[in-house]
C-alpha positions as CSV (number, residue, x, y, z in Angstrom):
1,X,-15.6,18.0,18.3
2,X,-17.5,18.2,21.4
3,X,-19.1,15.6,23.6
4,X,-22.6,17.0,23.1
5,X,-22.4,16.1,19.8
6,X,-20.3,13.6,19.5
7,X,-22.6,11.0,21.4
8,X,-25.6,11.4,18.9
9,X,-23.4,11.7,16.4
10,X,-21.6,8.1,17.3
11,X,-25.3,6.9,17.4
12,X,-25.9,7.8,14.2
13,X,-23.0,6.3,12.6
14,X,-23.7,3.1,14.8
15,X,-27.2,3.0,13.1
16,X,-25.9,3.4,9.4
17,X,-23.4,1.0,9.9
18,X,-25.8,-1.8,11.5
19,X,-27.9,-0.9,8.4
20,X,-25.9,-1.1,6.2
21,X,-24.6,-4.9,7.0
22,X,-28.3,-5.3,7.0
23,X,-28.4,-4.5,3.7
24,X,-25.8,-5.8,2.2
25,X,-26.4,-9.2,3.3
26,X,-29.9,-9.2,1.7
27,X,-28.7,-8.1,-1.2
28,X,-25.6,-10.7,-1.4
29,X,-28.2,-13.2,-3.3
30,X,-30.0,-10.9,-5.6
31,X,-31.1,-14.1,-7.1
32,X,-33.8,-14.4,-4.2
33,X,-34.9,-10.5,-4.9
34,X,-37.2,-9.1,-7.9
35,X,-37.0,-5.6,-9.1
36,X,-40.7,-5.1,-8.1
37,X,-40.0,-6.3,-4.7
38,X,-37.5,-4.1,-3.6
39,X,-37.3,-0.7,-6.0
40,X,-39.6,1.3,-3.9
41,X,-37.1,1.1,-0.7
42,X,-34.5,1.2,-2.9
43,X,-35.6,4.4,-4.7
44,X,-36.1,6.0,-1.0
45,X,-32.8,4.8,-0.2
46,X,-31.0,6.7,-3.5
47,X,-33.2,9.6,-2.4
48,X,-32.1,9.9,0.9
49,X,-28.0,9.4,-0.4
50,X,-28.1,12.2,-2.4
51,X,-27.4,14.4,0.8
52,X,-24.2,12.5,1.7
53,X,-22.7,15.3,-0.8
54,X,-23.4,18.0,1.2
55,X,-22.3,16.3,4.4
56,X,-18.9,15.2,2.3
57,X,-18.1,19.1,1.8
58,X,-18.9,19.8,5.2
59,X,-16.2,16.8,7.0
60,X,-13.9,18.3,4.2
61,X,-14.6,21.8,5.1
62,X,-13.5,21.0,8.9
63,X,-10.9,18.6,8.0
64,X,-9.4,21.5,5.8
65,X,-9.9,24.1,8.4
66,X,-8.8,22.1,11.3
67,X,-5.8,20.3,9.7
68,X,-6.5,16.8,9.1
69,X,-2.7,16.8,7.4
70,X,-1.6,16.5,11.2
71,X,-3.5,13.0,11.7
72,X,-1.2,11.5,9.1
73,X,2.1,13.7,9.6
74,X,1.3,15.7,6.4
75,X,0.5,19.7,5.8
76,X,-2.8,19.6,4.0
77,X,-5.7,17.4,4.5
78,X,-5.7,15.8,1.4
79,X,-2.8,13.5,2.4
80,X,-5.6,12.5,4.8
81,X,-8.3,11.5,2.9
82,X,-5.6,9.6,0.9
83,X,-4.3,7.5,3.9
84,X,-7.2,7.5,6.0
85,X,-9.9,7.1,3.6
86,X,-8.4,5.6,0.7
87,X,-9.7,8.5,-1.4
88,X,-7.8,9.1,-4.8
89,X,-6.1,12.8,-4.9
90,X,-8.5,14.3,-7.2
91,X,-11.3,13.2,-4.8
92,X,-10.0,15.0,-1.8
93,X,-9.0,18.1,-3.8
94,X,-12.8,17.9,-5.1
95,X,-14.6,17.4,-1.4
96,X,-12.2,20.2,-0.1
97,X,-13.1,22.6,-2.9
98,X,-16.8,21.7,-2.8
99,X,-16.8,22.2,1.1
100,X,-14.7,25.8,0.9
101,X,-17.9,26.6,-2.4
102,X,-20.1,25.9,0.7
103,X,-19.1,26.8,3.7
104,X,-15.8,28.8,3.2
105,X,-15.9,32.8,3.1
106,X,-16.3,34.0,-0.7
107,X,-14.0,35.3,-2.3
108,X,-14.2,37.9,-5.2
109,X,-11.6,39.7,-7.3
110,X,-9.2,42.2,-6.0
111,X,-8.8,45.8,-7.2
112,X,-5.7,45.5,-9.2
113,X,-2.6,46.5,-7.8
114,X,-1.8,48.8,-10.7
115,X,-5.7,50.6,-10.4
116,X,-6.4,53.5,-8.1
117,X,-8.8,51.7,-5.0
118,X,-11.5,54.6,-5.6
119,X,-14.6,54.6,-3.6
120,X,-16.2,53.7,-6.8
121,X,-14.4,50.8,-7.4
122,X,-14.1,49.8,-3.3
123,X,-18.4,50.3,-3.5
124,X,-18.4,47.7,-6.5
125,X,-16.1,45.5,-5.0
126,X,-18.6,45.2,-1.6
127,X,-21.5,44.7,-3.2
128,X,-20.3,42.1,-5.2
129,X,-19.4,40.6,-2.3
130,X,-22.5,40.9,-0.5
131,X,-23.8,39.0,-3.6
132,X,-22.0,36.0,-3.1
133,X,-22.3,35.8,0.2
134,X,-26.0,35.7,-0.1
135,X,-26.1,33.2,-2.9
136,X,-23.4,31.0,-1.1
137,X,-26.1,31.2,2.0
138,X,-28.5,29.6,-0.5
139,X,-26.5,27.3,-2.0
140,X,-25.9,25.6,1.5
141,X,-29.7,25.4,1.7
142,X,-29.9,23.3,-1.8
143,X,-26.9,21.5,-1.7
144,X,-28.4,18.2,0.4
145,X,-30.8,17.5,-2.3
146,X,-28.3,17.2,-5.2
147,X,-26.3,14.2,-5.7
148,X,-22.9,13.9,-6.0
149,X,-22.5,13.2,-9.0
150,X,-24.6,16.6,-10.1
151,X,-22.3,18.7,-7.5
152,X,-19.1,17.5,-9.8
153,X,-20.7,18.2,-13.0
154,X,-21.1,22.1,-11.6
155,X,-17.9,22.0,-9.9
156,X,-16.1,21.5,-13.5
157,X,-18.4,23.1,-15.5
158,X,-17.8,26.2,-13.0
159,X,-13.8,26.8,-13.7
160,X,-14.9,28.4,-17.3
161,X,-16.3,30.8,-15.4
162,X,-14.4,34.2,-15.6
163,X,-13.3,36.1,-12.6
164,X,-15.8,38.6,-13.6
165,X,-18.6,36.8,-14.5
166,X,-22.1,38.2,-14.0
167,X,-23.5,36.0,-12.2
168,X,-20.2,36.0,-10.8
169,X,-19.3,32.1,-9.1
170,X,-21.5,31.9,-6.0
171,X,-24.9,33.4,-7.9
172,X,-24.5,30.6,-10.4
173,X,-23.5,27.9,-8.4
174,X,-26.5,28.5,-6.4
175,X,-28.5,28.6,-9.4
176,X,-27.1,25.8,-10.8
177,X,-27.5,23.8,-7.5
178,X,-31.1,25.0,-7.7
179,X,-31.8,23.8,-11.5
180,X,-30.1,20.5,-10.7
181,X,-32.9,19.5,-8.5
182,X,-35.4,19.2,-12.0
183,X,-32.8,17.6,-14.4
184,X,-30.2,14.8,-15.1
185,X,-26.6,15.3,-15.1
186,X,-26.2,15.6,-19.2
187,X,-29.2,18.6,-19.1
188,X,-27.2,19.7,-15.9
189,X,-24.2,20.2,-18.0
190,X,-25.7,21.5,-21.4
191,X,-27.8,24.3,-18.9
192,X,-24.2,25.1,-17.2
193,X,-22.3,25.6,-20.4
194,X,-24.7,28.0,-21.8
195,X,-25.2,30.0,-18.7
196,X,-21.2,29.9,-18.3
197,X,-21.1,31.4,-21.3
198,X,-23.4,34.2,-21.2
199,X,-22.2,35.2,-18.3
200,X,-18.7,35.7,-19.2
201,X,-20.2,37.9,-22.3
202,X,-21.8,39.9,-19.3
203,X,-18.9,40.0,-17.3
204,X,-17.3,43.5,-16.5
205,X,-14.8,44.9,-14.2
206,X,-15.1,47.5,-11.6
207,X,-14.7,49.9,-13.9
208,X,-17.8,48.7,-15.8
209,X,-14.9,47.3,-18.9
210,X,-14.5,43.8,-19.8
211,X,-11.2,42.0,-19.2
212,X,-9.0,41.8,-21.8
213,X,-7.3,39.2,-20.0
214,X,-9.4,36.8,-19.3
215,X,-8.7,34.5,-21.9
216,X,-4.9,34.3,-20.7
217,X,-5.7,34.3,-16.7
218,X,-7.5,30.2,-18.0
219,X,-4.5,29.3,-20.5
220,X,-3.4,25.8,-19.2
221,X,-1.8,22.3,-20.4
222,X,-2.4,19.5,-18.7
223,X,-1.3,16.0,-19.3
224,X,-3.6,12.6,-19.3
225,X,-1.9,9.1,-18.7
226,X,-1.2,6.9,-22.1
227,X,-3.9,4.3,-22.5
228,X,-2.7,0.6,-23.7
229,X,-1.5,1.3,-27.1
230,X,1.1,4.1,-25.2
231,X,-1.4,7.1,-26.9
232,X,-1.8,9.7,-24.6
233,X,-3.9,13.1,-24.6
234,X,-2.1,16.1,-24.1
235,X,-5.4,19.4,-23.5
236,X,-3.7,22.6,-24.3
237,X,-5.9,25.6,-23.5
238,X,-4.5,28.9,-25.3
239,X,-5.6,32.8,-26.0
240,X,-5.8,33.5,-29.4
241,X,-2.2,35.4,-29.8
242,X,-0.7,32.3,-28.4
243,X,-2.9,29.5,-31.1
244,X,-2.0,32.2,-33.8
245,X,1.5,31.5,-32.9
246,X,1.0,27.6,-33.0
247,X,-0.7,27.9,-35.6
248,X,1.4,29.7,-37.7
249,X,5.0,27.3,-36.7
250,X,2.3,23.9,-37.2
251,X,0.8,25.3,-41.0
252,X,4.2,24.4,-42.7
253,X,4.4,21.0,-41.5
254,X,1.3,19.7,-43.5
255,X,2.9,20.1,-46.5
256,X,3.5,16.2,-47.7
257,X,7.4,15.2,-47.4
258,X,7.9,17.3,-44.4
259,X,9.6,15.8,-41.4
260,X,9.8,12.9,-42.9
261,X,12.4,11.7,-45.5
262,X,10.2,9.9,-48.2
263,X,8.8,11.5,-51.3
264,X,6.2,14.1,-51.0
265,X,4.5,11.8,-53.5
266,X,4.2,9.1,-51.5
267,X,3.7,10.6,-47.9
268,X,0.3,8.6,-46.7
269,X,0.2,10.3,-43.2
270,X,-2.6,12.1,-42.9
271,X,-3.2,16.2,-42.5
272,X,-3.7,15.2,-38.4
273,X,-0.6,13.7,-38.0
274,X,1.7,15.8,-40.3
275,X,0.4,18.3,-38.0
276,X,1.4,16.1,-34.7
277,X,5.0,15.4,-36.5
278,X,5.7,18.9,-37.0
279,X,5.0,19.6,-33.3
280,X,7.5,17.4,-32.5
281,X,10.2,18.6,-34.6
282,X,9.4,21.7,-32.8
283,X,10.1,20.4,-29.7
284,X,12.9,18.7,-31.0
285,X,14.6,21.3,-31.7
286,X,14.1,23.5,-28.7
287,X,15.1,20.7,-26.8
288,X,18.0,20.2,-28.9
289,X,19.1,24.2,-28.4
290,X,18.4,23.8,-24.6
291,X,20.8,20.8,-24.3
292,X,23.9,22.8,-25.9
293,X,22.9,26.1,-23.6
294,X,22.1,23.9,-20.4
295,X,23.2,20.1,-20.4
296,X,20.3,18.7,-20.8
297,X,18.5,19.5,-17.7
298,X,15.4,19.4,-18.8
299,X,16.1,16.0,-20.9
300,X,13.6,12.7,-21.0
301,X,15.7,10.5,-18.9
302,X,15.5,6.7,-19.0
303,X,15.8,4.6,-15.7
304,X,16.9,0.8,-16.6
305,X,20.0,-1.4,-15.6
306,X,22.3,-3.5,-17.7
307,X,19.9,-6.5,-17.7
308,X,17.3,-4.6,-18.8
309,X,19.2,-4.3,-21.9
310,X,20.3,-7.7,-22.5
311,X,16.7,-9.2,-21.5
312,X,14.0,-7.1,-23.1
313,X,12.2,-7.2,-25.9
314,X,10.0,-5.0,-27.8
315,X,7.4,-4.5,-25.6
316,X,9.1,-3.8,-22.6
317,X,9.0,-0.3,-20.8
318,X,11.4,1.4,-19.5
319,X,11.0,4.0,-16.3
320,X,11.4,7.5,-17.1
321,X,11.7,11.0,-15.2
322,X,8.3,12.0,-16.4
323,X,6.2,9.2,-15.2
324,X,5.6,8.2,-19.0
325,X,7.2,4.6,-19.7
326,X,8.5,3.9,-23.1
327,X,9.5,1.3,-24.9
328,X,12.4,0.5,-27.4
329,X,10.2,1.8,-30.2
330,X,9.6,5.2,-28.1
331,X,13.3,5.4,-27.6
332,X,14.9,5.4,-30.7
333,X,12.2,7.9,-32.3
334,X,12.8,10.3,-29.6
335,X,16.7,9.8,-30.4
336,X,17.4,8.5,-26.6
337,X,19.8,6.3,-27.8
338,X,22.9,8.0,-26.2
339,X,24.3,8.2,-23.2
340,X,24.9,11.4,-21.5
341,X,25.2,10.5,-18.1
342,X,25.9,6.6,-16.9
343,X,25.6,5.9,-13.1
344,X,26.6,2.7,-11.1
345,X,24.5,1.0,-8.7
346,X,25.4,-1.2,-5.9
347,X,24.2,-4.8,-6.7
348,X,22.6,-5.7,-4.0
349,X,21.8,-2.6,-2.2
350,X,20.8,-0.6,-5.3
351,X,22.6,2.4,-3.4
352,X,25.0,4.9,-5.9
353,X,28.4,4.2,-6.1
354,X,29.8,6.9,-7.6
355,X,28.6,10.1,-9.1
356,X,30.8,18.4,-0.9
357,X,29.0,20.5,0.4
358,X,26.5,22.4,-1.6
359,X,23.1,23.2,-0.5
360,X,21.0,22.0,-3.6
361,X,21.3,18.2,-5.5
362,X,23.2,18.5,-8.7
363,X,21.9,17.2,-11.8
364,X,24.0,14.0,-11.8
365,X,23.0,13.2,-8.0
366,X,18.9,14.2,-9.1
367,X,19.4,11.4,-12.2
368,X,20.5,9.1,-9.0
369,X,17.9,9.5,-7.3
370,X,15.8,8.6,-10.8
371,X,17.7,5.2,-10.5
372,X,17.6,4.0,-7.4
373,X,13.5,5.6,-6.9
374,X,12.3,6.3,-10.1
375,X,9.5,7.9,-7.7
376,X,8.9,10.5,-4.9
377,X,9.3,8.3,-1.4
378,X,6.6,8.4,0.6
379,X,4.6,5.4,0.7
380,X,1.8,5.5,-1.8
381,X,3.1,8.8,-3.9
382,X,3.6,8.0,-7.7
383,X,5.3,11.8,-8.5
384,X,7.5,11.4,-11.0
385,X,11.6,11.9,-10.8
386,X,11.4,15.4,-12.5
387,X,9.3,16.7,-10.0
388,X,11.6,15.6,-7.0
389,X,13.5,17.6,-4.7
390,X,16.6,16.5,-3.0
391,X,15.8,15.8,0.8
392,X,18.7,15.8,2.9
393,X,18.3,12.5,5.4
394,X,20.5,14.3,7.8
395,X,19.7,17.9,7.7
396,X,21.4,20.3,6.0
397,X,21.1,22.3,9.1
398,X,22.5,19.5,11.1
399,X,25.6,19.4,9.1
400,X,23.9,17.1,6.4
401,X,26.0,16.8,3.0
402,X,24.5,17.5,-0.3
403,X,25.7,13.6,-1.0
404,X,24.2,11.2,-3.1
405,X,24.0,8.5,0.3
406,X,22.6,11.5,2.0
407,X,19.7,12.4,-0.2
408,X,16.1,10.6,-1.0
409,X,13.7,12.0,-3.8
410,X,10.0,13.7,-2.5
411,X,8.1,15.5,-4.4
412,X,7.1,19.4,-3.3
413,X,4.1,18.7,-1.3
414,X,5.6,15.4,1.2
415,X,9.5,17.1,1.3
416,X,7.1,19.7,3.3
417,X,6.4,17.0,5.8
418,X,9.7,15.9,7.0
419,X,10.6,16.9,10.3
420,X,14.4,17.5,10.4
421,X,14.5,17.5,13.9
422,X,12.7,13.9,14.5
423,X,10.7,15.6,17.8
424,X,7.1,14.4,16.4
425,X,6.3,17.8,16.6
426,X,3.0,18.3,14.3
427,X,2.8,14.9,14.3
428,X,5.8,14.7,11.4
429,X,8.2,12.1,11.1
430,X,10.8,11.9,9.1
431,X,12.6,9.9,6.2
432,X,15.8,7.8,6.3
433,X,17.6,5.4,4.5
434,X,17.7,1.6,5.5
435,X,21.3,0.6,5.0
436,X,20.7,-3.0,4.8
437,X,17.8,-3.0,1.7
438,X,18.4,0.3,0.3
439,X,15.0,1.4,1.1
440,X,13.7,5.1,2.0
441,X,11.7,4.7,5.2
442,X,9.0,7.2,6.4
443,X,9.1,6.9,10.3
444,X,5.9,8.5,11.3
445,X,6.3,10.7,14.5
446,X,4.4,8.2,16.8
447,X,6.8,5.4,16.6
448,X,5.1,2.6,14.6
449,X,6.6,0.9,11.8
450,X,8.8,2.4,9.0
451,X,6.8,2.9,5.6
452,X,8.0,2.1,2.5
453,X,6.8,3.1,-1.3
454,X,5.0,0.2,-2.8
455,X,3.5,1.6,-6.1
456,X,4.3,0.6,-9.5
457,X,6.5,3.5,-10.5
458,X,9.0,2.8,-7.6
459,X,9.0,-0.5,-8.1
460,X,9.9,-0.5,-11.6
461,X,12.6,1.6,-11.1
462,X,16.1,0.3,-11.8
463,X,16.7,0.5,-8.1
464,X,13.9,-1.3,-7.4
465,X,14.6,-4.1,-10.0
466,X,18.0,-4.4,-8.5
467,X,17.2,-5.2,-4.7
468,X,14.3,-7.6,-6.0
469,X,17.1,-9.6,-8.0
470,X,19.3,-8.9,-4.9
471,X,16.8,-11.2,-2.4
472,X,14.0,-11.0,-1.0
473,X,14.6,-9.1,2.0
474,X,15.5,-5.9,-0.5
């Protein structure tokens, strides 16, 4: 940023800042305030808010574009609103996406590789370029009057939107940025889903046909977190071949006695959950064929240590490679009761003691890593053990063995911000392991102190649980 606007920029923030003190100290004994008093400023004051939105896509725009990931020894900016801000990852992604909606060059479909680019088709192509750009110009104009919270509900309501849509994305999210200012968020939302959906009955290609794929280009499954009963909700989004399918291998588990070994007669579940149970008998047995072809690689493994066995009860839970904890209930009705792989841990250290040279982590060394982490590394990541990789603490480059006390567990995105050569160059540091607790340190490149992971998932793991017991210098 340069000095010419840095200075009355610095002013600025001085201003808001002072005001904001202000503020808060006169509302620190609301008791002294009435509602009649004080809701005219304070209406201005929500008024005047509503264009921190705008200016929240914009920093995330730059920070994106100018590699804010540096700053904090990462690759992408959204480790930076993470550190720096204390933003969670879902908020970063969202400010980055709503800055690149605003300020970022639009981007329409390509000719498919398998069509023939005609002039035709090139001609269609442009002008539906030309479109967004022009809307994404008004959107920019519009944006600082809409709250936040109204630039979200567009931003999700938007990803229903198919890739030929007419109004393809930037026409209606300038419209919709345009209708927000007249309407709540819940009229907001009821106006986006209906326009969403007429335009994807409008929709064509550049040949002037509808997509037969758009339906499977949106199929997803995602994954929420179990609430405090240990029920979680599991959104599966399929084209209609694929919930034929489903429904077709489901249908025969509703019939009463199935999957279950009392009398049909006396089956109370209902149809809802005959359903559920004959998904998991599914998966059941598809796990069960993939463990005889491939060892189990792709197995729900538990993370505990011998004490956890003699000193729980039935509502303790257990660390496992998915993130998900279960308890003894969990275990047993997934059949987890066996042992296919036992590892021993150092007692004090929590370090592997027994489990070359070969360039990617084994199975047995990436159920270590399980043990002693339970998470990825880095200092403030919860990713759980199936989504590690094997980072070599001496590189493999450098002569670095594909060892179990030469490997830590990151997930994809921070193993891309190790510097194996320890030079600070990007601003990356690296990872190592502290021989004395056991620990996996991030060095960061400027020299300050080591960082450790603090969350909950690494330290429940069995590791972790091992150098607390071991003192407290672990």
């Amino acid at each position: 940023m340069s000095t010419s606007l840095s200075t009355p920029l610095g002013s600025l923030v001085d201003a808001i800042t002072s005001a904001t003190s202000d503020l808060s100290a006169i509302f620190s004994t609301p008791d002294d305030l009435t509602f009649g008093a004080v809701r005219a400023d304070m209406e201005r004051l929500y008024a005047s808010l509503d264009a921190l939105a705008a200016i929240d896509a914009a920093y995330a725009y730059l920070a994106d574009r100018d590699g804010a990931g540096e700053v904090v020894g990462a690759n992408h900016a959204t480790q930076y609103f993470v550190d720096v801000l204390g933003l969670s990852r879902a908020e970063a992604r969202s400010r980055i996406t709503r800055g690149h909606d605003l300020y970022g060059e639009p981007v329409v479909p390509d000719i498919p590789a398998d069509s023939e680019p005609t002039p035709e088709r090139e001609r269609a192509r442009e002008k539906r370029l030309e479109r967004a750009r022009r809307a994404r110009a008004a959107a920019r104009s519009r944006a600082g009057a809409v709250s936040a919270e109204k630039h979200k509900v567009i931003q999700y309501a938007l990803r229903d939107l198919n890739e030929h849509a007419t109004p393809g994305y930037d026409e209606l999210h300038a419209e919709a940025l345009a209708h927000a200012t007249g309407c709540g968020p819940e009229e907001l939302r009821r106006w986006l889903r209906d326009n969403v959906r007429r335009a994807n009955l409008r929709g064509r290609d550049y040949d002037g046909e509808k997509d037969p794929h758009a339906a499977w280009k949106k199929r997803s499954i995602s994954f929420g977190r179990p609430d405090a009963d240990g029920l979680g909700r599991v959104t599966l989004q399929l084209a209609r071949g694929e919930m034929a399918l489903l429904k077709a291998l489901i249908e025969p588990g509703y019939a009463p006695g199935t999957n279950v070994s009392t009398d049909p007669a006396e089956d109370t579940r209902t149809r809802a959950q005959r359903g559920h149970d004959q998904l998991v008998a599914i998966l059941h047995s598809y796990e069960h064929g993939k463990q005889q072809r491939g060892r189990g690689a792709a197995s729900v493994v538990l993370s505990l240590t011998a004490e956890d066995l003699t000193s729980s009860d039935r509502d303790t839970l257990f660390a496992t490679n998915t993130g998900i904890d279960l308890d003894a209930h969990d275990i047993l009705r997934l059949g987890l009761s066996g042992t296919d792989f036992i590892l021993e841990l150092d007692p004090v250290t929590a370090l592997p003691l027994s489990l070359g040279r070969t360039r990617l982590a084994s199975v047995g060394q990436k159920l270590a890593l399980l043990a002693t982490q339970g998470v990825c590394a880095w200092a403030g990541c919860d990713r759980p053990g199936m989504e590690l990789e094997g980072h070599h603490i001496v590189a493999w480059k450098n002569g670095g063995l594909t060892d179990i006390s030469n490997l830590a567990g990151l997930c994809r995105e921070h193993h891309r911000c190790v510097n194996d050569d320890r030079d600070g160059a990007r601003n990356k540091g690296h990872v190592d392991i502290n021989r004395t607790t056991g620990r996996v340190e991030h060095h960061p490149a400027d020299g300050s102190p080591p960082r450790t992971n603090e969350t909950h998932g690494y330290r429940t793991s069995a590791g972790a649980r091992i150098r607390h017991r071991a003192g407290p210098a672990a």
